[in-house]
Gaussian input, Z-matrix of N, CA and C with variables (Angstrom, degrees):
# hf/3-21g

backbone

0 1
 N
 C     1     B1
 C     2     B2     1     A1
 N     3     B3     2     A2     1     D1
 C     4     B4     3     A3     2     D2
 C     5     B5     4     A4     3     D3
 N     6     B6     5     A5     4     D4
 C     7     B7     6     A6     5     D5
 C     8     B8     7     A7     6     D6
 N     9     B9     8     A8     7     D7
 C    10    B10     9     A9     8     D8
 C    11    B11    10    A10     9     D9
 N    12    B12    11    A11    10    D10
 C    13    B13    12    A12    11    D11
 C    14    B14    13    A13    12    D12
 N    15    B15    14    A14    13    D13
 C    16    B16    15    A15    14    D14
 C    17    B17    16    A16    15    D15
 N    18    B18    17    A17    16    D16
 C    19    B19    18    A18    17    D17
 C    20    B20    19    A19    18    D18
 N    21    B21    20    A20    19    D19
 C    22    B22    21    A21    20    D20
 C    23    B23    22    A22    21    D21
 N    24    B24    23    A23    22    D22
 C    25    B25    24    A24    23    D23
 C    26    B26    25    A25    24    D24
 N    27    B27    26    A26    25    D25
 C    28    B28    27    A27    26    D26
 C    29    B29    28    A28    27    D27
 N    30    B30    29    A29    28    D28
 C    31    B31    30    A30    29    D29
 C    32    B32    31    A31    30    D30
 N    33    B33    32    A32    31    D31
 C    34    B34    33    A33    32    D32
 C    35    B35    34    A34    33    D33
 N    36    B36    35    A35    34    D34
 C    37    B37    36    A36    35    D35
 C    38    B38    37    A37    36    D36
 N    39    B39    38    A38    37    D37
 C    40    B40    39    A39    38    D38
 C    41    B41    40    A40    39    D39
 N    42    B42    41    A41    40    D40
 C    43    B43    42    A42    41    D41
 C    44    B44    43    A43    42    D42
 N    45    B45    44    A44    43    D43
 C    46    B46    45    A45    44    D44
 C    47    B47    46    A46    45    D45
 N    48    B48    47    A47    46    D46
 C    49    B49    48    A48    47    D47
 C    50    B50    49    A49    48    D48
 N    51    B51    50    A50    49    D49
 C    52    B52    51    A51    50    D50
 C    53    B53    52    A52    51    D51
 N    54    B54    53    A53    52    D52
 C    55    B55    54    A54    53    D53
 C    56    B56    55    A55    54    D54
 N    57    B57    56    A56    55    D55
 C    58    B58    57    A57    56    D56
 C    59    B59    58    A58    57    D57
 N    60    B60    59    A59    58    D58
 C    61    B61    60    A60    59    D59
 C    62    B62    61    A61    60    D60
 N    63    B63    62    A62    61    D61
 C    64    B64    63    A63    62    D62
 C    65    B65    64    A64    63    D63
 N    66    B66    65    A65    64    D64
 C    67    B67    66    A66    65    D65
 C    68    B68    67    A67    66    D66
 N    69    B69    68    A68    67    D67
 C    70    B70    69    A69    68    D68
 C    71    B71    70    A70    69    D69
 N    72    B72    71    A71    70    D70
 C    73    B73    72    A72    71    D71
 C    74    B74    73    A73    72    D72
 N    75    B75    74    A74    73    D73
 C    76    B76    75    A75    74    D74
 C    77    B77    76    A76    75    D75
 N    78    B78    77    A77    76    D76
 C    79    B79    78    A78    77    D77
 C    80    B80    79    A79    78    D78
 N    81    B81    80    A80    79    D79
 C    82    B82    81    A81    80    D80
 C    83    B83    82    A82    81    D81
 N    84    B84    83    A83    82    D82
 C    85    B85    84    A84    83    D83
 C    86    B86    85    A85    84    D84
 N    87    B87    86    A86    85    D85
 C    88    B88    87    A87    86    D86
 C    89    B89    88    A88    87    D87
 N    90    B90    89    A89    88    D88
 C    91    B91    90    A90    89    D89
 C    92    B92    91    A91    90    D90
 N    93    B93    92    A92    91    D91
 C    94    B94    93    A93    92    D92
 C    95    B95    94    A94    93    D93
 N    96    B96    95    A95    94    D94
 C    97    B97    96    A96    95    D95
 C    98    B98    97    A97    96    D96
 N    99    B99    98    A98    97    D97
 C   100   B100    99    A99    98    D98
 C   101   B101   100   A100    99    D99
 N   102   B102   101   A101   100   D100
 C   103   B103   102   A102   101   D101
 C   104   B104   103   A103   102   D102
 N   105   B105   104   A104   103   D103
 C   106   B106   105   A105   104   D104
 C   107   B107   106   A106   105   D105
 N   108   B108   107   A107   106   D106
 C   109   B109   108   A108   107   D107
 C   110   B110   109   A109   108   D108
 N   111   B111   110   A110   109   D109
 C   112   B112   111   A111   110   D110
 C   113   B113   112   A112   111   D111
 N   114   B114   113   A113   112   D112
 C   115   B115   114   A114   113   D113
 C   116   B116   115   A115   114   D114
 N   117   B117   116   A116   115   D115
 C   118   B118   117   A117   116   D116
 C   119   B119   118   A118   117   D117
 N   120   B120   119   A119   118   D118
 C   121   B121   120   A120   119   D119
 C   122   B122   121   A121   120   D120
 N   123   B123   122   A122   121   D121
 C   124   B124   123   A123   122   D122
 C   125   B125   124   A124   123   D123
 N   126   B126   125   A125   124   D124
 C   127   B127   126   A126   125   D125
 C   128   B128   127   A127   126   D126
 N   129   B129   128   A128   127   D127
 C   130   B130   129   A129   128   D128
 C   131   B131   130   A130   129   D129
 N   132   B132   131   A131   130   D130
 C   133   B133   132   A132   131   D131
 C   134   B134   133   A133   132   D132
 N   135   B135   134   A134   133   D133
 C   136   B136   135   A135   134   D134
 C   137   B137   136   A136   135   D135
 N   138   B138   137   A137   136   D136
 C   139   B139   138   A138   137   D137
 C   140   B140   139   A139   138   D138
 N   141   B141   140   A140   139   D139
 C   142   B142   141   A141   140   D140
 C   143   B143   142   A142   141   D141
 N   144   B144   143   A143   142   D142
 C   145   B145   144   A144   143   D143
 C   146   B146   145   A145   144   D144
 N   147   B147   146   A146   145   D145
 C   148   B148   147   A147   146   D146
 C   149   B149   148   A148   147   D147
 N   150   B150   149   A149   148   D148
 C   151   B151   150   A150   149   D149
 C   152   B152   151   A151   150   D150
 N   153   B153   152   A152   151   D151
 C   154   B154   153   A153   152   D152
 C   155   B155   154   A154   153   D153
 N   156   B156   155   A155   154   D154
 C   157   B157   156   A156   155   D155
 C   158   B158   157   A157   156   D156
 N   159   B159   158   A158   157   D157
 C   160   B160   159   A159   158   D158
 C   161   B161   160   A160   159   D159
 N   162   B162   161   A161   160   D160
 C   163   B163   162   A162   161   D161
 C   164   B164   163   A163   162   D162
 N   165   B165   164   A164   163   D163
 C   166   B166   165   A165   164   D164
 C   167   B167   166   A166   165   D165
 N   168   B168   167   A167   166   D166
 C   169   B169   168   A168   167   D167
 C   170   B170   169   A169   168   D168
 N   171   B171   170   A170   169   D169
 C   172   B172   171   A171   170   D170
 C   173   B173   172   A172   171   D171
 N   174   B174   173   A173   172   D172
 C   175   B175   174   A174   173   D173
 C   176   B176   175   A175   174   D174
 N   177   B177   176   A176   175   D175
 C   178   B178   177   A177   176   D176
 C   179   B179   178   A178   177   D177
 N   180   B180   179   A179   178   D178
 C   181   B181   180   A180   179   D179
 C   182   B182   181   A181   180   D180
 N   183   B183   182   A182   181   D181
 C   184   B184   183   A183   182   D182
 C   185   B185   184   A184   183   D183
 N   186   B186   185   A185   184   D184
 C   187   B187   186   A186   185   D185
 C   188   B188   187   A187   186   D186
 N   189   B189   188   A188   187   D187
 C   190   B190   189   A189   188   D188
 C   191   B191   190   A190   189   D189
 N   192   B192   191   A191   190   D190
 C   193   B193   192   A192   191   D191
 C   194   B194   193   A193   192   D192
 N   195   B195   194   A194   193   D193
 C   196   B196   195   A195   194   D194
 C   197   B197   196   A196   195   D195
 N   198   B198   197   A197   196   D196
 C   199   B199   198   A198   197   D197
 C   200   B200   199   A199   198   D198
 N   201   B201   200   A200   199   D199
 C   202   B202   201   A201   200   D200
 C   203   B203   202   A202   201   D201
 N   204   B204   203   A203   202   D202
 C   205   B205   204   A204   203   D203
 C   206   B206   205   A205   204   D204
 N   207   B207   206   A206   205   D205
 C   208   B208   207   A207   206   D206
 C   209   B209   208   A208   207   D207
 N   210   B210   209   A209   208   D208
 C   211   B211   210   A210   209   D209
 C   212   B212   211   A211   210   D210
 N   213   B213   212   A212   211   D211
 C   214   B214   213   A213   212   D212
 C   215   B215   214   A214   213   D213
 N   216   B216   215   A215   214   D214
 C   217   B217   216   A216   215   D215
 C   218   B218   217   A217   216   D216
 N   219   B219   218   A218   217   D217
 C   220   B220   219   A219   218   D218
 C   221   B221   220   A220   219   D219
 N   222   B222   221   A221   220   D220
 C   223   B223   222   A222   221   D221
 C   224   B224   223   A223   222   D222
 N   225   B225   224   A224   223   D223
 C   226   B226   225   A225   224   D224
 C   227   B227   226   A226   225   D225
 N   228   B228   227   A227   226   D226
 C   229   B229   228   A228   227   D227
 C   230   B230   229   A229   228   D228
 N   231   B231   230   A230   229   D229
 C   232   B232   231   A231   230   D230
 C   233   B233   232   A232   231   D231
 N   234   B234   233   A233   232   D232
 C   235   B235   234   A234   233   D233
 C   236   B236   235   A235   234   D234
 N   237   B237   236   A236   235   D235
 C   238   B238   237   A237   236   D236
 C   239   B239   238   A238   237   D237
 N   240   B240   239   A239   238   D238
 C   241   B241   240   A240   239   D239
 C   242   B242   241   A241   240   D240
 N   243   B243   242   A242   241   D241
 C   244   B244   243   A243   242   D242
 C   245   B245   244   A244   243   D243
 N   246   B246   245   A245   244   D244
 C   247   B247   246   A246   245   D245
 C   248   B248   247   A247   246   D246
 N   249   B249   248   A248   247   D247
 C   250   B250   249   A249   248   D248
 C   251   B251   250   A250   249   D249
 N   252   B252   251   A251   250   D250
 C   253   B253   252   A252   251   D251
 C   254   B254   253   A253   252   D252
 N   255   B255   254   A254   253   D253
 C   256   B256   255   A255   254   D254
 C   257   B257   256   A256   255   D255
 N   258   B258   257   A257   256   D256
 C   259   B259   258   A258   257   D257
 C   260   B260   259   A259   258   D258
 N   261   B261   260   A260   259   D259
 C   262   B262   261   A261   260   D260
 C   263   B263   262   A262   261   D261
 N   264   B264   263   A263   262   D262
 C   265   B265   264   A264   263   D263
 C   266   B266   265   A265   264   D264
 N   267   B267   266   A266   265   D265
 C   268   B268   267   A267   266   D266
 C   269   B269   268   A268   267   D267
 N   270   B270   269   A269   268   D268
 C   271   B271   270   A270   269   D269
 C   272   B272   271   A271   270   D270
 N   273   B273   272   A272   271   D271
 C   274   B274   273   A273   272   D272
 C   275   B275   274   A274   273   D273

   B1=1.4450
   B2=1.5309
   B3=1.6721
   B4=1.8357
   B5=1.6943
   B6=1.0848
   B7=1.4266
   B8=1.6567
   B9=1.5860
   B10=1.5008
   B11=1.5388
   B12=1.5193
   B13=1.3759
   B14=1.5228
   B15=1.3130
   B16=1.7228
   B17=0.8078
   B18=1.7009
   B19=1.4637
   B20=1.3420
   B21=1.4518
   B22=1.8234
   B23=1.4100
   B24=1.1509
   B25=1.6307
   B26=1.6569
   B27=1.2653
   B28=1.8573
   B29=1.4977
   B30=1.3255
   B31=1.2742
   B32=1.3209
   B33=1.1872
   B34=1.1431
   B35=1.3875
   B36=1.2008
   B37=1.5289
   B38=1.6968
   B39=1.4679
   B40=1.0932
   B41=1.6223
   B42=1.6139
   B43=1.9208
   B44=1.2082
   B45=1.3948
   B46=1.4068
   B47=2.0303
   B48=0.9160
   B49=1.7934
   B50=1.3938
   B51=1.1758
   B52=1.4335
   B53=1.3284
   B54=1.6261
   B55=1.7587
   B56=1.6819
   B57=1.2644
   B58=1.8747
   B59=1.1244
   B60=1.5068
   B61=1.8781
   B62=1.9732
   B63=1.1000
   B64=1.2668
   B65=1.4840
   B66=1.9417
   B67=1.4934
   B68=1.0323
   B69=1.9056
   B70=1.3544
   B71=1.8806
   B72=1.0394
   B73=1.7398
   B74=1.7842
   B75=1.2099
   B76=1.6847
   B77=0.9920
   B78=1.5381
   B79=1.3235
   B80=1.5409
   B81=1.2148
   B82=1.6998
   B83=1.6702
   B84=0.9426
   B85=1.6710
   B86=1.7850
   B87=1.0617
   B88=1.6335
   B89=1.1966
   B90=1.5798
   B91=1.4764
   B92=1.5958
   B93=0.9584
   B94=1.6534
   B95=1.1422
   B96=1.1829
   B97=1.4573
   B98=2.3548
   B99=1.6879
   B100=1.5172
   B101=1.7681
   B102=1.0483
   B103=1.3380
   B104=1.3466
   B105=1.3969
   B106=1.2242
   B107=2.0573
   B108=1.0519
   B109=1.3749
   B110=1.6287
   B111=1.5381
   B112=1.2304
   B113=1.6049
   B114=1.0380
   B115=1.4170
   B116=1.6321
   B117=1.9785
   B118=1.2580
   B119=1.7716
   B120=1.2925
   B121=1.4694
   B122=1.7609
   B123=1.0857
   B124=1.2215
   B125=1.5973
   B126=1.7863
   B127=1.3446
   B128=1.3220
   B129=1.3815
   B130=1.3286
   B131=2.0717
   B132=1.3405
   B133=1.4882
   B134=1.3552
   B135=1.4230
   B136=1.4321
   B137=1.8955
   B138=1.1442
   B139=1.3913
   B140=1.4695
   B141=1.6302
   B142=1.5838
   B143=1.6255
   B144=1.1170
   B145=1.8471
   B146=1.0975
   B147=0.9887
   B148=1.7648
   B149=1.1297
   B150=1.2530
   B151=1.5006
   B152=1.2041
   B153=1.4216
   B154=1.4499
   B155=1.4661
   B156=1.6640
   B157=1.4917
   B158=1.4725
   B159=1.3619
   B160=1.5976
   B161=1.2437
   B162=1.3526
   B163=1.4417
   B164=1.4499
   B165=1.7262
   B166=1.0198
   B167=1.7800
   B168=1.1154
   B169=1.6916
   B170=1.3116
   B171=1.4158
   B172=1.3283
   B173=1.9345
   B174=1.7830
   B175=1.6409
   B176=1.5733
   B177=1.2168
   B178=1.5877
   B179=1.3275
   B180=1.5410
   B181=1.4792
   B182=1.6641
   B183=1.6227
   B184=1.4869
   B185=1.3516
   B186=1.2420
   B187=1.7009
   B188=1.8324
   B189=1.6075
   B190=1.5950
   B191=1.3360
   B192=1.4773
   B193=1.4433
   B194=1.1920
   B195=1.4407
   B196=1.5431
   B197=1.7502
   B198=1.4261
   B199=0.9548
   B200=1.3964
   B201=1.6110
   B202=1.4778
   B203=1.4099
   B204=1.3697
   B205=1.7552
   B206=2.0273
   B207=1.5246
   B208=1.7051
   B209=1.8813
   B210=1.6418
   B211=1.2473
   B212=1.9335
   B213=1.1300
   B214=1.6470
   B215=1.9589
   B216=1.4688
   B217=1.5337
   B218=1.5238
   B219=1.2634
   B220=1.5394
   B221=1.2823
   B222=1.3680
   B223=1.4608
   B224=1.5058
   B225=1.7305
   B226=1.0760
   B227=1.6206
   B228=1.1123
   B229=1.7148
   B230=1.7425
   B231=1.4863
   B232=1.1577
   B233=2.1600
   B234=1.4404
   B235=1.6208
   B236=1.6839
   B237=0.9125
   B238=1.2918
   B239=1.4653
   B240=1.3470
   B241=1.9206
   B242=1.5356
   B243=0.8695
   B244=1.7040
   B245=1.3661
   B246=1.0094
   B247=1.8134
   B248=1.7854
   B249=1.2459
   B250=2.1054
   B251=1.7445
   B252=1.8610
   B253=1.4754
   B254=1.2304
   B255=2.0039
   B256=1.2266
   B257=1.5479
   B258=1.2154
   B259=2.1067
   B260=1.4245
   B261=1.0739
   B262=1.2876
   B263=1.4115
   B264=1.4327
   B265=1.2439
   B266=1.2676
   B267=1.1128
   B268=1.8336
   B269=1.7063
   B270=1.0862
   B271=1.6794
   B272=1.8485
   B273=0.8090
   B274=1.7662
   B275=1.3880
   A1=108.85
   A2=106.41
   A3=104.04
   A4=99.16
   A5=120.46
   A6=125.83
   A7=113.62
   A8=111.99
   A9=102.26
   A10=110.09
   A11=112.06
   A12=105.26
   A13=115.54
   A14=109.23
   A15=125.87
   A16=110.21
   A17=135.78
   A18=130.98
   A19=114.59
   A20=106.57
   A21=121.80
   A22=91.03
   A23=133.08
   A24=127.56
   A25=122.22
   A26=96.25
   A27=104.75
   A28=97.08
   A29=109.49
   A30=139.59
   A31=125.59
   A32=124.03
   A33=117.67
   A34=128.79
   A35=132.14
   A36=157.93
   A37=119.24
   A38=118.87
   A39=149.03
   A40=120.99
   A41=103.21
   A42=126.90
   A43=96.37
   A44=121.26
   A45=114.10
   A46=91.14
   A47=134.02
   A48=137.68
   A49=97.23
   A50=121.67
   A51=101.76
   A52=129.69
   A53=99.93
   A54=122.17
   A55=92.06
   A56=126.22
   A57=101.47
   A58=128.86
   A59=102.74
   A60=120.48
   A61=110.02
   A62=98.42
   A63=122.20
   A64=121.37
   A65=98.47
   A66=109.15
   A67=113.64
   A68=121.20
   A69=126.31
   A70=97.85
   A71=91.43
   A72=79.51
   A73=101.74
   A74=98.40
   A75=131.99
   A76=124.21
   A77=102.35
   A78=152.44
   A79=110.83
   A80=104.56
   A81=134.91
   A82=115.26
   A83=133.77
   A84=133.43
   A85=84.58
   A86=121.47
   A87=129.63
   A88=98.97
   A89=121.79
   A90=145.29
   A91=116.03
   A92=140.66
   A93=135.13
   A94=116.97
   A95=95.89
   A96=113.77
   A97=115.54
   A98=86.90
   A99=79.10
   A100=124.89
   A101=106.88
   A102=122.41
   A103=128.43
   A104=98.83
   A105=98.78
   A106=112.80
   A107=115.12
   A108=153.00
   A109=110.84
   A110=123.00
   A111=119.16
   A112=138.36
   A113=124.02
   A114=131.32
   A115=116.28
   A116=86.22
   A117=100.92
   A118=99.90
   A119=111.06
   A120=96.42
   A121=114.65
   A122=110.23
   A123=126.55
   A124=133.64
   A125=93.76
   A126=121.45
   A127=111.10
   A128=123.40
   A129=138.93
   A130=95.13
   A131=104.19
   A132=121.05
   A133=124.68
   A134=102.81
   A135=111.60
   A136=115.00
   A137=95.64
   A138=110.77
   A139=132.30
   A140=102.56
   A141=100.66
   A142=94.04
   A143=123.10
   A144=103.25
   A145=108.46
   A146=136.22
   A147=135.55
   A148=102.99
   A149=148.24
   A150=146.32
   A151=111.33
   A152=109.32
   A153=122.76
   A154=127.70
   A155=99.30
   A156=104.57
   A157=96.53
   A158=114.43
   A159=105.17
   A160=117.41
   A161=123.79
   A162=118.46
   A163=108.78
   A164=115.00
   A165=129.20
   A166=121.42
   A167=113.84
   A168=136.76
   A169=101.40
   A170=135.74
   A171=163.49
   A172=105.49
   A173=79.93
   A174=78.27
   A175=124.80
   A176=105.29
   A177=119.84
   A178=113.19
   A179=108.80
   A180=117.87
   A181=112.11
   A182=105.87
   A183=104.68
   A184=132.04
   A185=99.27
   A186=117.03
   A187=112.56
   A188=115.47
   A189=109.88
   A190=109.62
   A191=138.52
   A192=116.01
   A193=124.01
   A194=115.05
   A195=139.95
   A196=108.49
   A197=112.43
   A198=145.74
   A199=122.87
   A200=132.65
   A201=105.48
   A202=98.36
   A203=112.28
   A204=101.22
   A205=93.00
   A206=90.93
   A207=90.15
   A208=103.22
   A209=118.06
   A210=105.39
   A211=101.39
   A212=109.24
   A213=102.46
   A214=75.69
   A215=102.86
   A216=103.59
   A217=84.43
   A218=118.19
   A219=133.80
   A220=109.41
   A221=142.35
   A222=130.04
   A223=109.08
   A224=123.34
   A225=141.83
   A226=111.25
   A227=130.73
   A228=124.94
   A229=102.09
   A230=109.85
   A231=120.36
   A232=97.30
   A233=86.86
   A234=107.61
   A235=115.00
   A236=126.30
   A237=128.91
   A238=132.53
   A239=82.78
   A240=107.82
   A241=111.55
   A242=115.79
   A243=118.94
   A244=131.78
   A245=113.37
   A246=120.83
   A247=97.66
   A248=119.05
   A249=93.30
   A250=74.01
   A251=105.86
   A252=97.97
   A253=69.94
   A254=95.80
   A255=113.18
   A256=141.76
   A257=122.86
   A258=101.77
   A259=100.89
   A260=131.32
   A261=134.68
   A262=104.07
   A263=125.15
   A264=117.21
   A265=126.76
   A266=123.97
   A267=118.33
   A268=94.73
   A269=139.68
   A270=136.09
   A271=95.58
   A272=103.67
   A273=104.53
   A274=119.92
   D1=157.72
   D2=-174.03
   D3=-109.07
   D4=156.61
   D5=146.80
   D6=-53.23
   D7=-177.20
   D8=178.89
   D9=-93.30
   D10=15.43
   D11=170.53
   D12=-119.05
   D13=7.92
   D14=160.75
   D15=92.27
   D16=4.93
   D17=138.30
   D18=-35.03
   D19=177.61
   D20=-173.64
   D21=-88.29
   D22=135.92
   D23=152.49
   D24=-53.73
   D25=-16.01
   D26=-170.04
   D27=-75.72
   D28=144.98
   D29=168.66
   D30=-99.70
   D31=19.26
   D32=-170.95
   D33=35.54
   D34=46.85
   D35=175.03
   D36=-70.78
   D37=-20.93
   D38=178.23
   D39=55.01
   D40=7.07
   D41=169.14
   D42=-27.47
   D43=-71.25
   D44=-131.40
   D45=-92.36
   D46=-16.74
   D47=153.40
   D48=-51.12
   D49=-36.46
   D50=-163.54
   D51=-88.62
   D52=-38.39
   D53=176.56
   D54=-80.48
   D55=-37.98
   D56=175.14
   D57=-42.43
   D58=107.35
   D59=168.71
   D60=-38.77
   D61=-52.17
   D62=-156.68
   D63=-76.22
   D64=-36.70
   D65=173.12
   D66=67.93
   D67=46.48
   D68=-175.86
   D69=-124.04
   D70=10.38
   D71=165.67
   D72=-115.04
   D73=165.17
   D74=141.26
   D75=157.74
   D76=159.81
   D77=-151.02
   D78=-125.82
   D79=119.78
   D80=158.41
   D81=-90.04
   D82=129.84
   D83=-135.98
   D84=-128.35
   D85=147.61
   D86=-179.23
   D87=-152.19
   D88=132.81
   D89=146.22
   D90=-12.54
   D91=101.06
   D92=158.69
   D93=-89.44
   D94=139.42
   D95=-171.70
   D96=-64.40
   D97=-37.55
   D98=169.51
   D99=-96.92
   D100=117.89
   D101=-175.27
   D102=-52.94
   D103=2.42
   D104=168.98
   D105=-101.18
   D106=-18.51
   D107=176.54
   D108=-81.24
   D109=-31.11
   D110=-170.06
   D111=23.57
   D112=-61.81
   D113=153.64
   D114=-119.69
   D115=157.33
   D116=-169.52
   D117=-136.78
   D118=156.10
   D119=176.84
   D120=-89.17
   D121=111.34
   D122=149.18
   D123=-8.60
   D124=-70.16
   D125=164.17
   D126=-150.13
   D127=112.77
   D128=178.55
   D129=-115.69
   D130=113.99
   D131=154.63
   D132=-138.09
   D133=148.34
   D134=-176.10
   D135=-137.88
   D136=116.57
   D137=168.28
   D138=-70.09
   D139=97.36
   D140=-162.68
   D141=-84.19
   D142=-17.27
   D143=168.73
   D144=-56.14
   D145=-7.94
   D146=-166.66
   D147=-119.79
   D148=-37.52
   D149=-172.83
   D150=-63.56
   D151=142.68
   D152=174.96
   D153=-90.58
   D154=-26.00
   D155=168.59
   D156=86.27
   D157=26.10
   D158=169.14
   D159=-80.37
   D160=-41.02
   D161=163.71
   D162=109.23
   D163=8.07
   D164=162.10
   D165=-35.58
   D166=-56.48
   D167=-170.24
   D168=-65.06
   D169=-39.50
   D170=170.59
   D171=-37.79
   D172=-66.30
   D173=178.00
   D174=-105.81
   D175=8.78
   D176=162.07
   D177=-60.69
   D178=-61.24
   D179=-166.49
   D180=-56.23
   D181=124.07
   D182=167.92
   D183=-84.69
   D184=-6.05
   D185=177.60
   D186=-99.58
   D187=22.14
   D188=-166.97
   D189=30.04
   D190=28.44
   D191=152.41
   D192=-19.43
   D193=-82.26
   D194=-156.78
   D195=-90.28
   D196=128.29
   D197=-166.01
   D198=-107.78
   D199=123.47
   D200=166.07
   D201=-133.06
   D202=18.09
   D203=-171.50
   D204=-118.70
   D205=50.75
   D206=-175.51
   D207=-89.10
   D208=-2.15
   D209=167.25
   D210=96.63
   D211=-18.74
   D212=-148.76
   D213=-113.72
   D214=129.82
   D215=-170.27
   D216=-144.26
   D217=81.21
   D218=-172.22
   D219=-106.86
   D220=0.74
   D221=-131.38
   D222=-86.74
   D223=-12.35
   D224=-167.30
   D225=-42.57
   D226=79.78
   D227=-171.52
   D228=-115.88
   D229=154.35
   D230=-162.41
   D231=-94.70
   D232=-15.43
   D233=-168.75
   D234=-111.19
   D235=142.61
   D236=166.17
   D237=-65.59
   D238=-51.63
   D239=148.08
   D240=-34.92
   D241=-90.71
   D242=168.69
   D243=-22.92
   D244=-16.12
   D245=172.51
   D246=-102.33
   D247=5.20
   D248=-178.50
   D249=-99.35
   D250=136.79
   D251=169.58
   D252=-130.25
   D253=145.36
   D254=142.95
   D255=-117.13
   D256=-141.45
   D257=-158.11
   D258=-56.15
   D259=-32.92
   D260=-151.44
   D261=-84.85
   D262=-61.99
   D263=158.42
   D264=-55.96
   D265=-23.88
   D266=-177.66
   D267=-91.24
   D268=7.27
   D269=175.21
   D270=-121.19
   D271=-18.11
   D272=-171.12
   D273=-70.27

């Protein structure tokens, strides 16, 4: 999910790496410039070949980053490759 200025909402908090069963996320954490915001992820990816869809990360996150009731149930790929999205694709 974005803020209303189209940043990532994630904070780099590292919750949802941690409670994953599955070990299909991570996150590389980067300096932000607004201090109230402190970190930002860098590189946030997640491997939906690997996800379980427990929904763990969902309710970890204190910032509602992560989303699964976004409606869009696309995941159908011919590639394996094609299911790791990262920030860019999961904000895109």
């Amino acid at each position: 999910m974005t803020r209303a200025d189209g940043k990532p909402r994630c904070v780099a908090c590292m919750l949802c790496v941690t409670v994953c069963p599955s070990e299909c996320i991570y996150v590389e954490a980067a300096e932000d410039p607004d201090p109230e915001i402190q970190k930002y992820p860098a590189k946030f990816v997640i491997d939906l070949g690997r996800c379980c869809f427990c929904g763990f990360c969902v309710e970890a996150c204190p910032e509602d980053a992560i989303r699964m009731d976004t409606g869009n149930v696309d995941f159908a790929q011919y590639s394996q490759q094609d299911l790791i999205y990262d920030l860019d694709k999961l904000i895109g």
